[in-house]
N, C-alpha and C positions, 0 to 999 in steps of 0.2 A: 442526556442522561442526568437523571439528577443529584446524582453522589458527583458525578464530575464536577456539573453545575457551581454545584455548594461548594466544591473545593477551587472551583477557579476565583470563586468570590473570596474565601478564605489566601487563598497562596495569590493573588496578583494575577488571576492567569490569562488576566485583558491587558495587562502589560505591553509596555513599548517593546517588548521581546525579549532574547534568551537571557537565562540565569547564567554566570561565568561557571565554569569548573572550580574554583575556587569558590564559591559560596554554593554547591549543590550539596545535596544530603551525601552522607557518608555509604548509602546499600550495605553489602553483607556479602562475605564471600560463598554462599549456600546458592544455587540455583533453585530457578521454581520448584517445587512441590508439584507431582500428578501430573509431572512432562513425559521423563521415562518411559517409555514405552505406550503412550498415550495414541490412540487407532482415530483417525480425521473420522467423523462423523458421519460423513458422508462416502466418502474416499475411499475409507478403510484402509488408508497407510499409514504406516508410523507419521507422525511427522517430524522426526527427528532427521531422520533419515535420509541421505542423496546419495540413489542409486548409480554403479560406474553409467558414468555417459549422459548422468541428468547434470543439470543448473541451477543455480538459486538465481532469483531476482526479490529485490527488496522497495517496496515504494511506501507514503504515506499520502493519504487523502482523505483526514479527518476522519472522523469515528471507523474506527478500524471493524467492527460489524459487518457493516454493507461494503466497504470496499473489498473484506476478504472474501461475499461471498460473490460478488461479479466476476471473480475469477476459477471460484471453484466451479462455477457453471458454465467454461469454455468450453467446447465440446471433444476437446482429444489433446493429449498430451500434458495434463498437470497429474503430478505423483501426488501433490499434497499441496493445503494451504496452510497460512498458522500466521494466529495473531501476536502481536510483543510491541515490546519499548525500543526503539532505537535510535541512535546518531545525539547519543547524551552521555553525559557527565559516572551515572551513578551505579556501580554493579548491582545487579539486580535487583533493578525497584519493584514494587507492588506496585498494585494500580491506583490506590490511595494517593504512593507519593508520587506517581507520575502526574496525576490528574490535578496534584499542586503546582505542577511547574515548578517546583524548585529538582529536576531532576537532570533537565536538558532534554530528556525525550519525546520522542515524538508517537503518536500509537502508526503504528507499521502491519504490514504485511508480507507473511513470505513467502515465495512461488517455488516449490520444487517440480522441475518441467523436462518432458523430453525435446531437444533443441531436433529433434529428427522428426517432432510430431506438431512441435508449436512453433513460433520463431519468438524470440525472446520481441520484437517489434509489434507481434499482438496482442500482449502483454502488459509493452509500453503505450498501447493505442489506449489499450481498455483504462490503464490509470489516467492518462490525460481527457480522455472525454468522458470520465465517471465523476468528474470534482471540476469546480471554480479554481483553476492553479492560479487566477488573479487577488485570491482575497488572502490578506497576510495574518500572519498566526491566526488561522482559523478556519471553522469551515460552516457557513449557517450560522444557527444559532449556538456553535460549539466554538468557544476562544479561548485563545492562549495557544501556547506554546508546545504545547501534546497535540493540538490538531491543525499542525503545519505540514503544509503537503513537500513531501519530499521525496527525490530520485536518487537512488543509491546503487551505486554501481560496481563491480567486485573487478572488471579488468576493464581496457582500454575501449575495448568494441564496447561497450556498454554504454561506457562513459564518450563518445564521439553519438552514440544513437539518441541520446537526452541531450544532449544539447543541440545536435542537428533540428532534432524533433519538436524541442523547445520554439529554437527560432520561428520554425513554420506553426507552430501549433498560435504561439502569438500573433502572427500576422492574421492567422484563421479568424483569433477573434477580435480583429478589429484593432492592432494595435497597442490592447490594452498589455498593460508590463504585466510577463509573469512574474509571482513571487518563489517560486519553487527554490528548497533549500536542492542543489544539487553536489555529492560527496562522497569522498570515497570511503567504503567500508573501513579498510586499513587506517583512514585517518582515526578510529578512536579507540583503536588497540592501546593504547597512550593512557586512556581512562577507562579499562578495565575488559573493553570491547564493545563491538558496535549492536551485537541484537540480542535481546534476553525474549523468551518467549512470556507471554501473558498468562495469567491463572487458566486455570483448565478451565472451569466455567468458561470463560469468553471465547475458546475455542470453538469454530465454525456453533456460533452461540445463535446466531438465526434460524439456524434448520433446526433445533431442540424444540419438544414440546414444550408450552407457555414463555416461550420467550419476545419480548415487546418486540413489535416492528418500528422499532428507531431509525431513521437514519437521517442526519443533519449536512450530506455532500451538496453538491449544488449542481451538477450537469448544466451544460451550457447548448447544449443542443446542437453541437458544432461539432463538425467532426476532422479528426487530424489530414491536412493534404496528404493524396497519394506519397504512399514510398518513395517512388520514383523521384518524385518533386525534390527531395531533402534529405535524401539520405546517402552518404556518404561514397562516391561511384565503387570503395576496392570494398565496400562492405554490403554492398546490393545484391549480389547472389549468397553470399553466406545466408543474409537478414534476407532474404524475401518475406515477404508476410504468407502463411499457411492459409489463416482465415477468408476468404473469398466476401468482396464486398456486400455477396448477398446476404451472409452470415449477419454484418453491420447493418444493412437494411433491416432488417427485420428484429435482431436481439439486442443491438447497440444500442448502448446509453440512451435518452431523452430528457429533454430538456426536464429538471426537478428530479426529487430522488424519487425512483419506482423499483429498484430492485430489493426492498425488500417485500416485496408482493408477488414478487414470480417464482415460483419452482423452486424448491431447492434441489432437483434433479438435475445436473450438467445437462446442456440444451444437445437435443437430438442431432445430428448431423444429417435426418433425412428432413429436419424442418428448415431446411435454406436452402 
């Protein structure tokens, strides 16, 4: 994108990495603007909103665009997606100053889900094989420190399924080290909180007429070892995966970015 572009050259945003909290911009205590009651584009849910009995899950992997909409096109169980800045320094930045890096954040995505329709593990699958989680602050042609791929986790099962996951996901690809910032949401209550939502524009902002089909991720064309393999024995039947591997076959990631060329209709359940 080239507003980011131009501000990663300006702010440092190829940098050796993150800005301290003590030197990040000051934000503003006002939330975004045209969040409010704002209906998912596609969705047609609030996206504010966590219905009793749903979940949030939070990840990042680079340009937050094509990551948010790989998941609004799961076939069953997301209430809602929604893009923002997270696991940084500065109460609610703009995109300007996030895309300076001097903010801490990172562009994110967030998953409102029913854990009775989706398992938060297919979820987890789709961010690990939608992005390069080996390439550090960055993703493609997109650098710095707003497009660092990261796993954010709100309680314990979460945070035991990213790093189980991790492990295997790196052997998959050959050993190579992942960079993934992995953290807990409560850690940045400290600095003012962990997720601000993105301007309305960038909301599920690929399914809109005349919007560019950007997308700088990297897919590695690997896909994460069975469940079974790594994932934690007392949290195997909680986490089963929903998605059926022929779902993967067929709608999963591939090597290079291609999702934003497909559908912006959630994928049919009679196509797998």
């Amino acid at each position: 994108r080239m507003i980011g572009s131009i501000l990663d050259l300006l702010g440092g945003g190829d940098g050796p990495g993150m800005i301290s909290p003590d030197k990040a911009l000051p934000g503003r205590p006002d939330k975004m603007a045209g969040i409010t009651g704002l209906k998912h584009y596609v969705l047609n849910n609030d996206i504010e909103e966590v219905p009793d009995g749903y979940e949030e899950a939070v990840f990042a992997n680079g340009c937050f665009w094509g990551s948010e909409k790989s998941i609004w096109r799961l076939p069953k169980g997301i209430h809602s997606t929604a893009v923002g800045y997270c696991a940084g320094y500065t109460p609610n930045p703009t995109y300007e100053e996030a895309c300076s890096s001097q903010t801490g954040h990172t562009e994110g995505f967030r998953v409102v889900y029913n854990p009775a329709e989706i398992s938060y593990v297919d979820i987890l699958r789709m961010f690990w094989e939608n992005h390069d989680p080996t390439q550090y602050m960055g993703q493609g042609n997109d650098r710095g420190s707003q497009y660092r791929s990261g796993a954010y986790y709100f309680n314990d099962d979460q945070k035991r399924l990213i790093e189980a996951s991790k492990v295997a996901y790196e052997k998959a690809l050959g050993d190579r080290e992942i960079k993934t910032e992995i953290a807990g949401a409560g850690d940045y209550e400290k600095y003012g909180g962990f997720w601000y939502f993105a301007e309305a524009y960038h909301q599920q902002y690929l399914s809109k007429p005349g919007a560019r089909p950007y997308c700088s991720a990297q897919p590695q064309g690997v896909s994460l070892p069975s469940f079974d393999s790594w994932a934690p024995k007392d949290l195997q039947e909680k986490y089963k995966p929903t998605l059926p591997e022929s779902f993967w076959a067929k709608h999963g990631p591939v090597k290079g970015c291609s999702v934003v060329q497909l559908s912006n209709e959630p994928v049919s359940e009679s196509s797998y």
